[in-house]
C-alpha positions as CSV (number, residue, x, y, z in Angstrom):
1,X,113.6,-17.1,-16.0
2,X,112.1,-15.2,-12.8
3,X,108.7,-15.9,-11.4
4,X,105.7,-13.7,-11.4
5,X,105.1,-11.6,-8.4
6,X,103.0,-12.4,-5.9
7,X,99.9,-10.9,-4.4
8,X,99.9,-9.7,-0.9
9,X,98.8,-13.2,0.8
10,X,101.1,-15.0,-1.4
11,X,103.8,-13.4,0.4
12,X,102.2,-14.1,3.7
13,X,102.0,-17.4,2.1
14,X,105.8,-17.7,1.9
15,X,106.7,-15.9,4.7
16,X,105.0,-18.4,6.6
17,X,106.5,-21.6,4.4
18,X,109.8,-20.2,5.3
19,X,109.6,-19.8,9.3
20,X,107.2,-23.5,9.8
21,X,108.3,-25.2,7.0
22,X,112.0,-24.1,6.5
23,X,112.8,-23.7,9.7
24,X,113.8,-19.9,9.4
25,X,114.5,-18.5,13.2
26,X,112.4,-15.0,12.5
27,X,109.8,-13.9,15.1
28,X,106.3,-12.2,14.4
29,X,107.5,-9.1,14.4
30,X,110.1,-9.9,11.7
31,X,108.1,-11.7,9.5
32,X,105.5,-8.4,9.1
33,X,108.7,-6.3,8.0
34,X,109.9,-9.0,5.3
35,X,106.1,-9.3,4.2
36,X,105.7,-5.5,4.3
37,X,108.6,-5.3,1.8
38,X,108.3,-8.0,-0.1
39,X,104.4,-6.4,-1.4
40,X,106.1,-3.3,-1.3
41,X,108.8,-3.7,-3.3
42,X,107.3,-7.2,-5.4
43,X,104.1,-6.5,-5.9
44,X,100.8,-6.8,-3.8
């Protein structure tokens, strides 16, 4: 079963939980590309 899309900060939200939390190696720059998509392309 797949999850609701998120709103725009809840993929900031994420975003965020993947590079502190998780430990994901993506810079600034990076992260406002996949964030950019992600409400583009899964809702916003």
């Amino acid at each position: 079963m797949n999850s609701p899309f998120l709103n725009a900060s809840a993929w900031q939200v994420e975003v965020d939980k993947m590079i502190h939390a998780f430990g994901a190696p993506i810079d600034d720059a990076d992260a406002k590309i996949i964030t950019e998509y992600l409400i583009k392309n899964y809702g916003g």
